[in-house]
Structures are given as structure tokens and as C-alpha cells.
C-alpha positions as CSV (number, residue, x, y, z in Angstrom):
1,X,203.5,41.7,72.8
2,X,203.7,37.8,72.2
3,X,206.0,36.7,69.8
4,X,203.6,35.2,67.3
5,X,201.8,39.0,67.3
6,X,205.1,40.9,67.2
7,X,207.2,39.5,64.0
8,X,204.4,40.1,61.8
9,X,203.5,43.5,62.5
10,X,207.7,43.4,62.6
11,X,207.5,42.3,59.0
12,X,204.7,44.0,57.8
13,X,206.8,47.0,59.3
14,X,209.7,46.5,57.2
15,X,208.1,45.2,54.1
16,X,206.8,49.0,54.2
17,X,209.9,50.4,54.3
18,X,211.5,48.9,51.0
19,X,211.2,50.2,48.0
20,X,209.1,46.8,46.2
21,X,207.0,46.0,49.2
22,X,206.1,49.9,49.7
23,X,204.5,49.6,45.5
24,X,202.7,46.4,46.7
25,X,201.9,47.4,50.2
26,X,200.5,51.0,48.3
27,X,198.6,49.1,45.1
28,X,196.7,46.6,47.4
29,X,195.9,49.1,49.9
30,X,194.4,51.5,46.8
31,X,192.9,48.2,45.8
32,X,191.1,47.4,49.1
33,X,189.8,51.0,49.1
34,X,187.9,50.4,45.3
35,X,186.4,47.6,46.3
36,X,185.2,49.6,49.7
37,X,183.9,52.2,48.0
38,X,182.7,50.0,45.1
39,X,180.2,48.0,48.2
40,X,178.9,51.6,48.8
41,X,177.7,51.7,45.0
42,X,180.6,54.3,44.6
43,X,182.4,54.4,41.1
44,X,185.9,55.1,41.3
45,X,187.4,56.0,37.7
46,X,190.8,56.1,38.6
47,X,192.7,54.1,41.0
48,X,194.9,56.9,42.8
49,X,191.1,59.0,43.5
50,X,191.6,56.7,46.6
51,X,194.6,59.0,47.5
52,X,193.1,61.9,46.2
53,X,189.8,61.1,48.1
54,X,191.6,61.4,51.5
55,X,192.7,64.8,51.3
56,X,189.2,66.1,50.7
57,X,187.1,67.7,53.4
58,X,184.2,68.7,51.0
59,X,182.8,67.2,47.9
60,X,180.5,69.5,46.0
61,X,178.5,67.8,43.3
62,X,177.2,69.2,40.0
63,X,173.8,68.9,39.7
64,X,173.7,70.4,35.4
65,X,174.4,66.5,34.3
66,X,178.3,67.6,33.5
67,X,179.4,65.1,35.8
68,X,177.4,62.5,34.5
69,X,177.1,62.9,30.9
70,X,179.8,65.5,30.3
71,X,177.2,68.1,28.7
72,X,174.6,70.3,29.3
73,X,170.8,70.1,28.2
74,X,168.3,72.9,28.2
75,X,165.3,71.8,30.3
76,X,163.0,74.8,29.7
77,X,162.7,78.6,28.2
78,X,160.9,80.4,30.2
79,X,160.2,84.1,28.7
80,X,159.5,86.9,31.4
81,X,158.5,89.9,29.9
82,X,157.4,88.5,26.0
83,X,156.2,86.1,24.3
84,X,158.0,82.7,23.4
85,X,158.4,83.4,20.0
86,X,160.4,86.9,21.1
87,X,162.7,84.9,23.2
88,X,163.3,82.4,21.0
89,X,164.2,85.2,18.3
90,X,166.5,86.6,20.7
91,X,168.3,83.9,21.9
92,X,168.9,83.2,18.6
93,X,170.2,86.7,17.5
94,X,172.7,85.9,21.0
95,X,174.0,82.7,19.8
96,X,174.9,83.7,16.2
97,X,176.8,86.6,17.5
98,X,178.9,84.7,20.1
99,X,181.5,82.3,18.5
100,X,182.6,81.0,21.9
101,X,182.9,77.5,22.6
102,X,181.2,76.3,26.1
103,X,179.3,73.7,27.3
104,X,176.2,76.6,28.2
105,X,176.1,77.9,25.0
106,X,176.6,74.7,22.8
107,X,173.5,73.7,24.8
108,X,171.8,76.3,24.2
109,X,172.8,76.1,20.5
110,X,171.3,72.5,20.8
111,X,167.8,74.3,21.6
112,X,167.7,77.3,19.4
113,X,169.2,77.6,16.1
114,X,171.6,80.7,16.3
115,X,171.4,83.6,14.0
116,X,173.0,84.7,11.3
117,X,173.5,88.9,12.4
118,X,176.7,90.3,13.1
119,X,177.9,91.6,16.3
120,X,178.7,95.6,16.8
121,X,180.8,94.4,19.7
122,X,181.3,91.7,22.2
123,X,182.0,91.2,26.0
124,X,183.3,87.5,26.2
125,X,182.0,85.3,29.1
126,X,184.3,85.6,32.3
127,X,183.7,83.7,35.5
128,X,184.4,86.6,37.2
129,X,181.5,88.8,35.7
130,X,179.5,85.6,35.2
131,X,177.8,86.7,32.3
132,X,178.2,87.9,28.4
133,X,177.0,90.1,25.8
134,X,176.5,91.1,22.7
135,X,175.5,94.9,21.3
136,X,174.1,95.0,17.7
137,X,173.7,97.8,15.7
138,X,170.5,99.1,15.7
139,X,171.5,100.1,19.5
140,X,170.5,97.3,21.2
141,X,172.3,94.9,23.7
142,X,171.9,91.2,24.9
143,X,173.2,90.0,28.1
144,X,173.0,86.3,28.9
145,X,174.9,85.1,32.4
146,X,173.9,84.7,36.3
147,X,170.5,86.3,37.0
148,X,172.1,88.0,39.9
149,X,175.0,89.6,37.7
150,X,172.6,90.5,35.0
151,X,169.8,92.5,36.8
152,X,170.2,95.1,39.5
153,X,168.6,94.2,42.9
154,X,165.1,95.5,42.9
155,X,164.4,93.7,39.0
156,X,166.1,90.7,40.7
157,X,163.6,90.2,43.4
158,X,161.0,90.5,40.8
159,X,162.0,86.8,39.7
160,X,163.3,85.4,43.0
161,X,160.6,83.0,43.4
162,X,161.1,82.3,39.9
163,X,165.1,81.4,40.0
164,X,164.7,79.6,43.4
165,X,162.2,77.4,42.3
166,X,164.2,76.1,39.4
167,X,167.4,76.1,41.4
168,X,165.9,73.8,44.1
169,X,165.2,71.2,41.2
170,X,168.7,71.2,40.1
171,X,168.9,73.5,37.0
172,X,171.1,76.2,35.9
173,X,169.5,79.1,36.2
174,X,170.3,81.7,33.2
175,X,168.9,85.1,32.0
176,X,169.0,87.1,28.9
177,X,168.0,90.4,29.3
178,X,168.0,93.4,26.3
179,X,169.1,96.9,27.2
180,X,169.6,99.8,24.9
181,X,173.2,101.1,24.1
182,X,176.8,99.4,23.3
183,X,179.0,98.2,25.4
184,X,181.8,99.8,27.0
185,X,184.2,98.0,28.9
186,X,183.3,95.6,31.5
């Protein structure tokens, strides 16, 4: 290489290697990389999500609004197999029943006033089971989660139409059924 190429990239080199030019040569590269991203209409919170950035192979985005607002809003009820007025009423019996802070429920607390009854016994939300419930003592049960981990397959393609058409707008899709019994275990 000529001389007037090879002492700077020399320099540049070396400046690298140091502890004080490796901090500068690190903040303005991070910088360089904001104001990239920034020309692509990209907000970037946090200066090191440039480093953080480059290890990612995927980026999944949240469509539910808790990237962009940092809470959840209920778009719609939409009662199956009764009336409105029935759903409402047994949402709300759900909601007074759970104590459980969550960003679902305190949205759905947001659309229906929760009731005042007590619980027999409770099956606290799990992201494994993807769903919860509450059993009350006249014998009934209320399950709210994933309509998949809710209903069994041949009930579930009943609504399939239903769920994908809400799905493919962006919404979180969740059911509350009613069953008779208590609960007993999982």
C-alpha cells in the first residue's frame, strides 16, 4: 500500500487497541449507527441496542400496542353462545375473582367492572397452560386464556374463522368459556 494509505489505517489500527481510543473508537461507532438507523425513521432508545441489534437474527414485533404504549386495550367483546349482557356479567364475575396483576386483565378490568363474588378456588395464569380460571360455588367454572388451550379441537374449529379473522388484524385473541365442576389441579 502507499504510504499516505498505510499510516492511517496504521493509526486507526492502534488507536483501537488502547484502552481511551477503544471508548472513543466504540461511542462514535454506536453513534454513527443512531444516526443510521435514525435516517431509516428507526427509534433507537438506548445507545448500546446498536450492539444489541447485531446479534439478532429475528425481530418479532408485538402487534397488542405493548411496545408502543406499554398497555393493552380491549378492542371488542364478542359473545359466542349468549347474549352481550351474559358476557359482560361473566367477565365480570372472572375479574372480581382473580386478584392477579397483568397487563390482559387490567385491560380487561378497564372494559368491564369486576365483580364482587368470591372465588371457591383458583388456577393462576401460567404461560405454559396459557390460560386461567376460576370455579365458584354454585358449581360453575370460568376459563379465560388462548382459545386453543381453552376448547378441545372439534369446539375449536367451530370459531376458527372467527379467531383468524381477528388475529390477521392484529388483536389478541382471548376466550372465556363456563364449564360445570371445580377445579382440580392443572
Amino acid at each position: 500500500q502507499p504510504l499516505t494509505e498505510a499510516v492511517p489505517s496504521a493509526v486507526a489500527a492502534m488507536v483501537g487497541m488502547i484502552p481511551e481510543g477503544l471508548m472513543l473508537l466504540t461511542s462514535v461507532a454506536m453513534a454513527v449507527g443512531v444516526v443510521k438507523l435514525g435516517l431509516r425513521h428507526t427509534l433507537v432508545q438506548e445507545l448500546y441496542g446498536i450492539e444489541t441489534l447485531a446479534r439478532a437474527d429475528v425481530l418479532c414485533l408485538d402487534k397488542t400496542g405493548t411496545l408502543t404504549t406499554g398497555r393493552m386495550i380491549v378492542q371488542e367483546l364478542v359473545p359466542v353462545d349468549l347474549s352481550a349482557d351474559d358476557l359482560e356479567a361473566a367477565l365480570s364475575r372472572f375479574l372480581g375473582a382473580v386478584d392477579e396483576p397483568s397487563g390482559t386483565l387490567d385491560a380487561l378490568r378497564a372494559a368491564v367492572k369486576p365483580g364482587t363474588e368470591e372465588a371457591l378456588a383458583r388456577l393462576p395464569f401460567s404461560s405454559e397452560r396459557k390460560k386461567s380460571a376460576v370455579s365458584f360455588r354454585d358449581g360453575t367454572t370460568l376459563i379465560l386464556g388462548a382459545p386453543n388451550y381453552v376448547l378441545p379441537p372439534e369446539e375449536l374449529a367451530l370459531l376458527e374463522s372467527t379467531i383468524a379473522g381477528y388475529a390477521a388484524r392484529g388483536c389478541r385473541v382471548l376466550l372465556l368459556a363456563e364449564a360445570d365442576g371445580c377445579i382440580d389441579g392443572e
